[in-house]
C-alpha positions in Angstrom: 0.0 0.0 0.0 2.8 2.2 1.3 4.4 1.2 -2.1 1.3 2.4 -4.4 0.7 5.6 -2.1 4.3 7.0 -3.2 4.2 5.9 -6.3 1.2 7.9 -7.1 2.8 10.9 -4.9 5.7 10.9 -7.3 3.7 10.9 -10.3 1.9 14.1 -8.8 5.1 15.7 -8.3 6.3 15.0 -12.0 3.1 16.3 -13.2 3.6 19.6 -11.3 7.7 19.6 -12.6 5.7 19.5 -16.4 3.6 22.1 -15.5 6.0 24.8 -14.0 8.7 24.0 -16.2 12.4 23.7 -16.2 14.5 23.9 -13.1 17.0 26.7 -12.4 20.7 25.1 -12.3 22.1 24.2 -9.2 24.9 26.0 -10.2 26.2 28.8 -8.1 28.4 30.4 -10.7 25.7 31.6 -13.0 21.9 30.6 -13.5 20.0 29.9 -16.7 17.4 32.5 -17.4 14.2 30.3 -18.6 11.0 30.8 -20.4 8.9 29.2 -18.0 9.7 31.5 -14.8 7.9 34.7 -14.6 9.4 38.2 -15.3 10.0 39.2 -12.1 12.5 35.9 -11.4 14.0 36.2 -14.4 15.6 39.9 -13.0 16.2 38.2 -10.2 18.9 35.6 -12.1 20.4 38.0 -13.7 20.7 40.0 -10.4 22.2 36.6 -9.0 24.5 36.1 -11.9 25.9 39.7 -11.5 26.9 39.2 -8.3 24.7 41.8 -6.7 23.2 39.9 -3.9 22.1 42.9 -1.4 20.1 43.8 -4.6 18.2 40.6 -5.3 17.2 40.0 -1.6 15.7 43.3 -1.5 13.8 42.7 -5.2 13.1 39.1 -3.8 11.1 41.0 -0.2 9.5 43.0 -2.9 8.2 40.6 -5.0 7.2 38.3 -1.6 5.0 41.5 -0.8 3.0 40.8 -4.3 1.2 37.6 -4.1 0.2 37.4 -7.7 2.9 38.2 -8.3 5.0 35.5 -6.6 3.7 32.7 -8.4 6.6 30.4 -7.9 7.8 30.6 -4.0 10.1 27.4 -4.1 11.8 29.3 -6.8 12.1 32.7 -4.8 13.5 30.8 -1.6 15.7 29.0 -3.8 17.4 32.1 -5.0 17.8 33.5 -1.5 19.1 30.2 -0.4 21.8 30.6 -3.2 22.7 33.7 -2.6 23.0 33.1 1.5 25.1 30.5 0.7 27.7 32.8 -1.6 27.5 35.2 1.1 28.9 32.6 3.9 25.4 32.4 5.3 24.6 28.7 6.0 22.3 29.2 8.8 20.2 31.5 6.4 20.8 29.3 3.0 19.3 26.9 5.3 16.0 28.5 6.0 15.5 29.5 2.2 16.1 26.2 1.0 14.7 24.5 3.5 11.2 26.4 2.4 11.9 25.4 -1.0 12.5 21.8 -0.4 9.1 21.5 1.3 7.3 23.6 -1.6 8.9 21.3 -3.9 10.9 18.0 -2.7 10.5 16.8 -6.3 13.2 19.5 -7.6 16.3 18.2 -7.7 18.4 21.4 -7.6 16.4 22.2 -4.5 17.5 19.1 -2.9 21.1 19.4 -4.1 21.8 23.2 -3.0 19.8 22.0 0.8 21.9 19.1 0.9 25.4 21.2 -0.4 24.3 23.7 3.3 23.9 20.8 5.0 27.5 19.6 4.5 28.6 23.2 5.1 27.1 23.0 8.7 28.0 19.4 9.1 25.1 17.9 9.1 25.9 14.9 6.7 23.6 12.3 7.6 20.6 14.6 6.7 22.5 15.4 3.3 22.9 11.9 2.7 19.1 11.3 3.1 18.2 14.2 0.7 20.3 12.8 -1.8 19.1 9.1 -1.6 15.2 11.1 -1.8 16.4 13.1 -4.9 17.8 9.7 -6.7 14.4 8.3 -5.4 12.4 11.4 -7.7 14.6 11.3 -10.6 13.0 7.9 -12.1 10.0 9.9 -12.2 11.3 12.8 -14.2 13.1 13.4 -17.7 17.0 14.0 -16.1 19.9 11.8 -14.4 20.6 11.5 -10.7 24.5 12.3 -11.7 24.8 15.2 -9.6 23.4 13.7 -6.6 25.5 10.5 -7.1 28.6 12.5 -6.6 27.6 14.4 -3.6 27.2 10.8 -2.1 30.4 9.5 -3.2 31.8 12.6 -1.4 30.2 11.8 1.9 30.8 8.1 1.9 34.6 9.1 1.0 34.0 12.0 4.1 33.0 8.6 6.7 35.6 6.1 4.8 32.9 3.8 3.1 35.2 3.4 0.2 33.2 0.6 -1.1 29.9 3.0 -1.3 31.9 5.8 -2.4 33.1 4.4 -5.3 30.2 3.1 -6.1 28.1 6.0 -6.6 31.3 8.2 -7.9 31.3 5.5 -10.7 27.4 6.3 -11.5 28.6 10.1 -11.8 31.6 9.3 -14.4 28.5 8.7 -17.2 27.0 12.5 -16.5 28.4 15.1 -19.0 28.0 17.8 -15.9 29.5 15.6 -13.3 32.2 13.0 -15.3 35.3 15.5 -14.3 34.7 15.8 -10.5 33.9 12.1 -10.4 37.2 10.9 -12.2 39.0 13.5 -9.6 37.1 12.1 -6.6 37.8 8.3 -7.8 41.1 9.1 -8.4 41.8 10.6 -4.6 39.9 7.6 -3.3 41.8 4.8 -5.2 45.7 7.1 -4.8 44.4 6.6 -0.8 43.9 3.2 -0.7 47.4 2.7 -2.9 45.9 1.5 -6.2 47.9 3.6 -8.2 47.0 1.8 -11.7 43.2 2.1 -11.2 43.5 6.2 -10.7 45.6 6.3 -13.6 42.9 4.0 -15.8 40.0 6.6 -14.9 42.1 9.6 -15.3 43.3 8.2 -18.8 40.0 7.8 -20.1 39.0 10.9 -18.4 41.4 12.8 -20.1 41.2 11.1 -23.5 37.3 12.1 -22.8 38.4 15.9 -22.1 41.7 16.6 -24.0 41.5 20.4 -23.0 41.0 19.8 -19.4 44.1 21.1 -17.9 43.6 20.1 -13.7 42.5 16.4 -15.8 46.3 16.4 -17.4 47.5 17.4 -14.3 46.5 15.0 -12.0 47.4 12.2 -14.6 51.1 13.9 -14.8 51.0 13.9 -10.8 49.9 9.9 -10.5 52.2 8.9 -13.3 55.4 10.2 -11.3 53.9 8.6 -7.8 56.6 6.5 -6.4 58.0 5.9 -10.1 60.8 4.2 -11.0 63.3 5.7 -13.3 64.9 2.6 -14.0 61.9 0.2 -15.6 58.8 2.9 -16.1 60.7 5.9 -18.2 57.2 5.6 -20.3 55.2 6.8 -17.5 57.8 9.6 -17.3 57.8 10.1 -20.8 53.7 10.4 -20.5 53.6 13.1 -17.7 56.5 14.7 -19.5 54.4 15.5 -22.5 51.4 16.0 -20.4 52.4 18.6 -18.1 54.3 20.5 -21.6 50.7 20.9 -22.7 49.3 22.6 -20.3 52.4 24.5 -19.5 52.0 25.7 -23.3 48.5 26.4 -22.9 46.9 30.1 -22.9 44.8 31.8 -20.0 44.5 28.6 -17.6 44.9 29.7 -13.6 48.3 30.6 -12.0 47.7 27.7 -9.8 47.6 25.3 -12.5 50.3 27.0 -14.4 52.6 26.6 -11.3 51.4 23.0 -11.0 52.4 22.0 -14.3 55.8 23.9 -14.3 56.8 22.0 -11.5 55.8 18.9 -12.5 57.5 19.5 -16.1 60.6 20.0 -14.0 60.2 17.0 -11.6 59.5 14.8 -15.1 62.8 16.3 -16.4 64.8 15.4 -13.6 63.2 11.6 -13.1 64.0 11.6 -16.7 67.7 12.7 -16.5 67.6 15.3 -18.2 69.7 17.7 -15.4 70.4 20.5 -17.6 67.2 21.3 -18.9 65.7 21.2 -15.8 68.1 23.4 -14.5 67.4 25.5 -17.0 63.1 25.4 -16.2 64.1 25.9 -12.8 66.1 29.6 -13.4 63.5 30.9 -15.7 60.8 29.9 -13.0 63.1 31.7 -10.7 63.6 35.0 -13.5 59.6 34.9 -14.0 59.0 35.5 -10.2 57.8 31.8 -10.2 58.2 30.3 -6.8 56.8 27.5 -4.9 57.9 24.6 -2.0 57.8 22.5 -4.7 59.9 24.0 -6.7 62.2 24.9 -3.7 62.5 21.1 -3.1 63.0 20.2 -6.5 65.9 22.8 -6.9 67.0 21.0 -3.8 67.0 17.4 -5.5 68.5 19.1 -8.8 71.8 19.7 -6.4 71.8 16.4 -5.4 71.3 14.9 -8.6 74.1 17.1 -9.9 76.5 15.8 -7.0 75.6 12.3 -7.2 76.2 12.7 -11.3 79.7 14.3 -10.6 81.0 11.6 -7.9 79.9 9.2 -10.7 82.2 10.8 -12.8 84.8 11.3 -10.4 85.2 7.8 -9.8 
């Protein structure tokens, strides 16, 4: 009975999804400005997506005040709880999504941004439970569960379940919106528990899935060079050598990645012998204000490598 009773409760809820429309994006960067949401929310995106905040919660009070107006409240708490949550405000994101959650529990970027405060106050177990509910609606409903799968993996990675965490981090890997994070998250998990060849599968054919991801060719250049041996694996240097020249070549990606992949060009030259053109990385780092404690402790191994090159010469 209990069984039939939802059931029919989750075909309600897909029937009022069809008949509002499409969902705003979960996404805190920026939010999608859609046909199907009134006039009045539609400035309020765009508000949101500037970045001016003070200015959309006093437009949102506003627009509260108008009851015909306010024709879709989940949607209006949502945005608050958004924008409480880029100000630093969980205890108020709470609230506002909280409110929105109860309007609409069907919604899955309702349930994703609650479940995202949650985490921020700690509150895991209740994340977790919104998430399973939000996997629960989405067989109902024209989308994937992706988004929620990697939130789970992240809090059964957050309590150790590494058996649960990879599962659901392996559901993410097939969403277009969440494959990146997921290979990222799997790779961490698996680098952990020391199975070095199973993070560099998934961020292979992450990679060969997203050739222009640069943190992707990173992280591949990083595990490739984990506890490598010179002597028998010079094709895994050879492979982060080339990867971390790409990115290092590439335009307008972050000076953290930039910094990242200089060193670990470096650190590929050295494992590779190549002493003098590292050296040579290393003082135009140095000229180019480029500094690091990685690159500090790889200058530090360049001296040693030198010396130990020398003595075997010497003798």
């Amino acid at each position: 009975m209990n069984k039939v009773f939802n059931y029919i409760l989750a075909l309600l809820f897909f029937v009022i999804a069809a008949l509002e429309g499409a969902t705003l994006s979960a996404e805190t960067k920026t939010i999608p400005v859609q046909t199907a949401i009134p006039e009045a929310l539609k400035e309020l995106g765009v508000l949101f997506d500037k970045g001016r905040y003070k200015e959309l919660i006093k437009r949102a009070a506003k627009i509260s005040a108008h009851q015909k107006r306010n024709s879709y409240p989940g949607y209006l708490a949502y945005l608050k709880g958004l924008v409480f949550q880029k100000l630093g405000d969980h205890n108020r994101a709470l609230a506002s999504l909280q409110k929105a959650h109860s309007i609409r529990p069907s919604n899955s970027d309702f349930s994703l941004a609650l479940a995202r405060t949650l985490m921020a106050l700690g509150q895991n177990k209740q994340a977790a439970e919104i998430l399973k509910e939000s996997i629960w609606f989405s067989r109902f409903k024209i989308e994937t569960p992706e988004r929620a799968y990697l939130m789970l993996g992240e809090y059964y990675s957050s309590i150790d379940d590494t058996a649960r965490a990879e599962e659901m981090l392996k559901k993410a890997l097939s969403g277009s919106e969440t494959s990146v994070q997921a290979a990222l998250r799997l790779t961490q998990l698996y680098a952990a528990n020391g199975n070095i060849e199973a993070a560099l599968g998934i961020l292979r054919a992450a990679t060969a899935k997203n050739p222009d991801n640069p943190e992707l060719k990173i992280k591949l250049a990083r595990n490739l060079l984990r506890n490598v041996n010179r002597d028998t694996e010079q094709a895994k240097i050879s492979e982060a050598l080339k990867l971390s020249s790409s990115v290092i070549k590439t335009d307008g990606i972050p000076i953290r990645l930039a910094s990242e992949a200089r060193a670990l060009y470096i650190k590929s030259l050295l494992e590779s012998g190549d002493l003098a053109t590292a050296e040579k990385e290393l003082q135009s780092s140095a000229q180019k204000g480029i500094s690091s404690e990685e690159l500090n402790r790889l200058k530090a191994q360049l001296e040693i490598e030198k010396k130990a090159k020398r003595s075997t010469h010497d003798s």
